[in-house]
C-alpha positions as CSV (number, residue, x, y, z in Angstrom):
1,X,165.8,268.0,126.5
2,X,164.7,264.6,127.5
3,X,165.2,262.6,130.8
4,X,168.7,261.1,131.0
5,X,168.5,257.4,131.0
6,X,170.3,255.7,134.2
7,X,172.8,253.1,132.9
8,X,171.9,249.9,132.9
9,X,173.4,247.5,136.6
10,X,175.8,244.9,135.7
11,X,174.9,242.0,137.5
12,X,177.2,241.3,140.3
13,X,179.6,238.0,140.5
14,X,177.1,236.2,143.3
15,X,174.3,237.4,141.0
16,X,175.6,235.2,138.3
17,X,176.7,232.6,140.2
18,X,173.4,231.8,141.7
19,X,171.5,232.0,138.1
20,X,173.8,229.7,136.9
21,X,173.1,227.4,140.0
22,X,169.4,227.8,139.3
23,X,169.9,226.8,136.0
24,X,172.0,223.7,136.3
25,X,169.0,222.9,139.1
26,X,166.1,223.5,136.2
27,X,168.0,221.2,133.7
28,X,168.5,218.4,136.5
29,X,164.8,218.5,138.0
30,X,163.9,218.1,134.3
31,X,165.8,215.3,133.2
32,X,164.8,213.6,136.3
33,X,161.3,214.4,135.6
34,X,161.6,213.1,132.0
35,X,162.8,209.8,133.0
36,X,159.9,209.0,136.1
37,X,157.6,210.2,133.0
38,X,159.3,207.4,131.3
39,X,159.0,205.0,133.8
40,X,155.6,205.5,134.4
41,X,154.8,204.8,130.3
42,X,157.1,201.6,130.2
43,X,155.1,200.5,133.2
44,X,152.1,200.5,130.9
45,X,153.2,198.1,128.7
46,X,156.4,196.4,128.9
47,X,159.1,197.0,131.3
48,X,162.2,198.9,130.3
49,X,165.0,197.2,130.0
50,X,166.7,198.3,133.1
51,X,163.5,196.4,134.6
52,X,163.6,192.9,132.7
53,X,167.5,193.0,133.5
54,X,166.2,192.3,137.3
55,X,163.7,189.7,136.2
56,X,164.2,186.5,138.3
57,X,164.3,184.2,135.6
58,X,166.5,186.3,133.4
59,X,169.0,187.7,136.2
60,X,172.5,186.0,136.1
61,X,173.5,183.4,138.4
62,X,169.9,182.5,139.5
63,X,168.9,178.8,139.6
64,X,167.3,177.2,137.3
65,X,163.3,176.8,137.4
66,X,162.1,173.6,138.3
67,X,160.5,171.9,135.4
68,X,157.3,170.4,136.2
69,X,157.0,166.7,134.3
70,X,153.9,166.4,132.2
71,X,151.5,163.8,132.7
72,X,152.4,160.5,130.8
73,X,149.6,159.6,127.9
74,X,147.1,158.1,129.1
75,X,146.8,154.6,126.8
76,X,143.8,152.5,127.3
77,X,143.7,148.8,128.3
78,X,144.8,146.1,126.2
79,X,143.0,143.1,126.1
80,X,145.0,140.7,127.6
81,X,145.6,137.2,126.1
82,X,145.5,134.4,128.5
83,X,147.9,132.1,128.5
84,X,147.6,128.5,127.2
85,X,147.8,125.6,130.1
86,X,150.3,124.0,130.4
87,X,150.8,121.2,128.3
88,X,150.1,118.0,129.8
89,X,150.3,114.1,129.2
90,X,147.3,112.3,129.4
91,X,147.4,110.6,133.1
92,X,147.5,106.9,131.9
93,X,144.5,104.9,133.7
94,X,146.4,101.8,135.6
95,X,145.5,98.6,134.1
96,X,141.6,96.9,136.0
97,X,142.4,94.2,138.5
98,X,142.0,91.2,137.0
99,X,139.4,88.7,139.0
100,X,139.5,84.9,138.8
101,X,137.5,82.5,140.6
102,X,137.5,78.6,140.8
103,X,134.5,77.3,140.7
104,X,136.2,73.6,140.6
105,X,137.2,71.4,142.1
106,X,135.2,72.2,145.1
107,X,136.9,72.8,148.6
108,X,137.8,69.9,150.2
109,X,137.7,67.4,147.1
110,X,139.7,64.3,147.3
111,X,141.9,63.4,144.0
112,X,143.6,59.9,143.8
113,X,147.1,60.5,143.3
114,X,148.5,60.7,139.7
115,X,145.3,60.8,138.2
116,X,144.7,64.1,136.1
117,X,141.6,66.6,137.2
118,X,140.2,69.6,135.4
119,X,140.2,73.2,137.7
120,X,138.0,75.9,136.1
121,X,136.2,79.0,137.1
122,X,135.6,82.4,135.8
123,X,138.1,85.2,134.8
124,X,137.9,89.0,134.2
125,X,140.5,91.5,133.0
126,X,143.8,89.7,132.5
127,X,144.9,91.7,129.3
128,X,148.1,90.0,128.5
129,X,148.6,87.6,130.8
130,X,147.6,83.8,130.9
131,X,146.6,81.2,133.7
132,X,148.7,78.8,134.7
133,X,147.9,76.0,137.4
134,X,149.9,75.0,140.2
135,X,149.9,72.2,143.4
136,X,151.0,73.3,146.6
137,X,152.1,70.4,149.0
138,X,151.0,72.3,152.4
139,X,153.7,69.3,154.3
140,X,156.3,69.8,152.0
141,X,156.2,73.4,151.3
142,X,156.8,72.9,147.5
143,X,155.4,74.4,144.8
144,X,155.0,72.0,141.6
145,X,153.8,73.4,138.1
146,X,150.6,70.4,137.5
147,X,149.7,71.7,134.0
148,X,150.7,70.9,130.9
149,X,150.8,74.1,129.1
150,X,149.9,78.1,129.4
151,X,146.0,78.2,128.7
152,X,144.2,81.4,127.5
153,X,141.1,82.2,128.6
154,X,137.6,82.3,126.8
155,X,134.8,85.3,127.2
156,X,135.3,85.0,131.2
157,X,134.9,80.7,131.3
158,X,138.1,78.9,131.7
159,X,139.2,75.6,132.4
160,X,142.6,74.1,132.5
161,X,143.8,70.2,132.9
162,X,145.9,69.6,135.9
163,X,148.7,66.9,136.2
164,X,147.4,66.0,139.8
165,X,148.9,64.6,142.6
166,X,152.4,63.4,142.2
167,X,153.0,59.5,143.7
168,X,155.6,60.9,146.0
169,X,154.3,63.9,147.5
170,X,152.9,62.6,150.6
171,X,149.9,60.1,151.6
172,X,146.2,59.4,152.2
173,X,144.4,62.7,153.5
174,X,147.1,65.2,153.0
175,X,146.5,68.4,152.1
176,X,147.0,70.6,148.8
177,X,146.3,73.9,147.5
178,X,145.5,74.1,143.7
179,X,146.8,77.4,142.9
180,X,145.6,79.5,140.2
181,X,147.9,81.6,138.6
182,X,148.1,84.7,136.9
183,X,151.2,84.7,135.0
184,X,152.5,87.9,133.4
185,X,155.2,88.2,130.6
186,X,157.6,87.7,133.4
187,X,156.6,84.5,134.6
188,X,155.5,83.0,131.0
189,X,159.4,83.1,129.9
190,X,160.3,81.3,133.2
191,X,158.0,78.5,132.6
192,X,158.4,78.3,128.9
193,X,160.0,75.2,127.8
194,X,159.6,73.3,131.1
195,X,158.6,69.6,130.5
196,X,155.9,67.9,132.5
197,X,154.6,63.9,132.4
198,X,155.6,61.2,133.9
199,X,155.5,62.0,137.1
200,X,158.0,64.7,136.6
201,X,156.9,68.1,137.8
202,X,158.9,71.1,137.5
203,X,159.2,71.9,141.2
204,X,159.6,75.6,143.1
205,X,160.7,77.2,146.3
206,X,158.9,80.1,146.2
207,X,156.7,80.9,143.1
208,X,159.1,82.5,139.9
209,X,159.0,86.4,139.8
210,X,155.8,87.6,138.0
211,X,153.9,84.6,138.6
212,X,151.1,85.7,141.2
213,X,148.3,83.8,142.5
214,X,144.5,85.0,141.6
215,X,142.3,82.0,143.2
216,X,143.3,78.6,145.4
217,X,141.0,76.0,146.4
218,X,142.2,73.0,149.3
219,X,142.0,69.0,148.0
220,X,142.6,66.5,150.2
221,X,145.2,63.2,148.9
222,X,142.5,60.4,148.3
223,X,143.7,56.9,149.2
């Protein structure tokens, strides 16, 4: 006969208990070995998304990024367009100065009284305005229109015919001014339509407004 065969040991209850405590240990070390393995591939290329869950621009409650401005476009230059001056009136040139001379009767002259004498001279630059003669009696202080009417001038020559010196102005060796005047627009109205002759002269204070003296000469009353 052959050996007898021992039966076979039942394992014990701590037996079992600490195989199935190994086990349990196996499956865990595993899983946690499966999921580093894991990691380590998703690290490779893109992260898991456990990972971009904790990115800082995708996690929740995180501030904004600041945005950076862009540049502005560059544009080139313009030409720029001047402006136009200023438009202006053209400054009006005042009017030339007019210049008379007498070159008669000659300083000093004597004149009879009430005996008409010519006064002339040369004139420049009186536009408008005309010549007019008058006497002025130096004792009385009075100014007498002595010719007979308003006399325009020639190419610079003029001469006009005075009235003289009235009867009753004064006496033998008395002095006169014969004024010559440049009488504007003013002054022509004011002495329009006065009479003169017979020993009436249209007699003055003070010269009428416009009427300005250009050139005087002194006579002297002859007996």
């Amino acid at each position: 006969m052959g050996k007898r065969r021992k039966p076979l040991k039942t394992p014990s209850f701590l037996e079992r208990r600490f195989v199935l405590a190994f086990g349990v240990v196996a499956v865990f070390a595993g899983v946690v070995l499966r999921g580093l393995t894991g990691l380590v591939g998703e690290g490779e290329g893109h992260p898991p998304p456990q990972a971009r869950a904790l990115l800082p621009t995708e996690r929740a409650g995180s501030p904004t990024p600041t945005l950076v401005p862009s540049s502005p476009a560059v544009v080139p230059d313009q030409p720029r367009r001047s402006s136009p001056p200023p438009s202006s009136k053209p400054t009006k040139r005042p009017a030339p100065e007019a210049k008379v001379n007498v070159e008669f009767p000659e300083p000093g002259q004597e004149f009879p009284e009430d005996r008409d004498f010519v006064v002339g001279g040369t004139a420049r630059d009186l536009g408008h305005d005309v010549l007019r003669v008058f006497i002025f009696a130096e004792k009385r202080h009075r100014f007498y229109l002595a010719d007979y009417r308003a006399e325009r001038v020639g190419d610079e020559q003029w001469e006009i015919r005075s009235a003289g010196i009235g009867i009753e102005w004064g006496g033998q060796g008395d002095p006169y001014l014969v004024q010559v005047v440049r009488a504007n627009g003013q002054c022509q109205k004011t002495l329009e339509g006065l009479e003169l002759g017979n020993d009436h002269y249209p007699t003055f204070d003070a010269l009428p407004e416009g009427c300005q003296v250009a050139a005087q000469v002194r006579v002297v009353e002859a007996d």
